[in-house]
C-alpha positions in Angstrom: 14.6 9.3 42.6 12.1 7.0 44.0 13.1 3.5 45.4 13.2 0.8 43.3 9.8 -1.1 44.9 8.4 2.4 44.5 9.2 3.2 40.6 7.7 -0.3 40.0 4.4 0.6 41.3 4.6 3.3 39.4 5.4 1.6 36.3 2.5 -0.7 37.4 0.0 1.8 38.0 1.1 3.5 34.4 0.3 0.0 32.8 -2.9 -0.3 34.4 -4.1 3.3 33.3 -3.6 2.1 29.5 -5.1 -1.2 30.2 -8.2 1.4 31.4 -7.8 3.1 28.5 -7.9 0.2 26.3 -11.1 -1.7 27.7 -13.4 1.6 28.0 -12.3 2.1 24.4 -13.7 -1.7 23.8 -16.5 -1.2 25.6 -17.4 1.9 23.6 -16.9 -0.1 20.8 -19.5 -2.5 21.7 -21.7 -2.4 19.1 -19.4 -1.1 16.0 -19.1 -3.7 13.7 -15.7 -5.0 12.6 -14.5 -3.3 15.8 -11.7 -6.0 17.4 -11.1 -6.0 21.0 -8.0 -4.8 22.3 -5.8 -6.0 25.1 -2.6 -6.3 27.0 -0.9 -9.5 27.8 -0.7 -8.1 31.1 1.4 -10.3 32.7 4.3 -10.0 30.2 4.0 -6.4 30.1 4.4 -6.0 33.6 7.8 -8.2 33.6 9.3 -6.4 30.5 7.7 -2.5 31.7 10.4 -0.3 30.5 10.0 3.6 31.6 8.1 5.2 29.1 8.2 2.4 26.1 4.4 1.8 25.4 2.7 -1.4 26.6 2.4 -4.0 23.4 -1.3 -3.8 22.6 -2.8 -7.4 21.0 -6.1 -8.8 20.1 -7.0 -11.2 22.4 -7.9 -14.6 20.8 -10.8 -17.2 21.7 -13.4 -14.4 21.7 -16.9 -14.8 20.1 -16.7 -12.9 16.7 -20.4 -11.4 15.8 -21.9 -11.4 12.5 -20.8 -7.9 12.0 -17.2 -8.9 12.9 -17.3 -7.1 16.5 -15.7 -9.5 19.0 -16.3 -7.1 22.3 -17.9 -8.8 25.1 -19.2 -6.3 27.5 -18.9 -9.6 30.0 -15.9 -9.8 29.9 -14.4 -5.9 29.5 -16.5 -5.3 32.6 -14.8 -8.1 34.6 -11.8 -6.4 33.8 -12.7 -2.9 34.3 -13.7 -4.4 37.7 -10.4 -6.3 38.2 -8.3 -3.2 36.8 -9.8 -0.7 39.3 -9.2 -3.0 42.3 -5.6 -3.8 41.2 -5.0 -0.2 40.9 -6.0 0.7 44.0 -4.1 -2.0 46.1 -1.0 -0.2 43.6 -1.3 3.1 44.7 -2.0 2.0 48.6 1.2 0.5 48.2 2.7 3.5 46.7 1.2 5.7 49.3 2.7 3.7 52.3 6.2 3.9 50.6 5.9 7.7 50.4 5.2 7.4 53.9 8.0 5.9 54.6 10.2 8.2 52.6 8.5 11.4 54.5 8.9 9.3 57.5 13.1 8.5 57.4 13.3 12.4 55.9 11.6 13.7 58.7 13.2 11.4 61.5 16.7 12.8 59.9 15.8 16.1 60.4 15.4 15.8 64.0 18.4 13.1 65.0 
C-alpha cells in the first residue's frame, strides 16, 4: 500500500485525467448546438476524492450561451487543457520522487 501523501497524488492525478476527459469532450463539442459545457468543481472534488467514487460532473455557470444553445468556449477549455497538463505533471513528479523514496528506504534495508 502506498503512503498516504502518495495515494493522494494518485487520487489527484485520477481526477485530473477526467477533468481531461471532460474538457477535450467540450472542445469537441465546440460547434454542436445545444451542447453544454461540462466541468468539475475541482477544488471540492479534490477535498472530498474518495477511491474510485466518480468526480461530480456540473455545468459551469456564467458562460456565454450561443444562439444554438452551445455554451463551449474554446478560450477558456484551452486554458484549462493548458492548466490541467501542467498540474498533472508537477502530480506525477511528485509521485515519482515518492517512489524514489520508497525504492530508496527498500533498498538501504536490504543492505543495513
Amino acid at each position: 500500500m502506498l503512503d498516504p501523501i502518495a495515494s493522494r497524488l494518485e487520487h489527484y492525478l485520477d481526477l485530473l485525467a477526467h477533468r481531461q476527459k471532460l474538457v477535450t469532450t467540450n472542445i469537441a463539442n465546440a460547434d454542436t448546438p445545444g451542447y453544454r459545457t461540462r466541468d468539475l468543481d475541482f477544488q471540492a472534488e479534490f477535498e472530498s476524492l474518495l477511491p474510485g467514487a466518480p468526480p461530480n460532473v456540473m455545468h459551469p455557470g456564467g458562460l456565454m450561451v450561443k444562439n444554438d444553445g452551445n455554451d463551449v468556449s474554446l478560450d477558456r477549455e484551452s486554458r484549462l487543457l493548458a492548466e490541467n497538463a501542467m498540474r498533472f505533471n508537477l502530480a506525477a513528479s511528485l509521485l515519482k520522487g515518492q517512489m524514489h523514496l520508497v525504492r530508496k528506504a527498500i533498498e538501504e534495508g536490504r543492505s543495513g
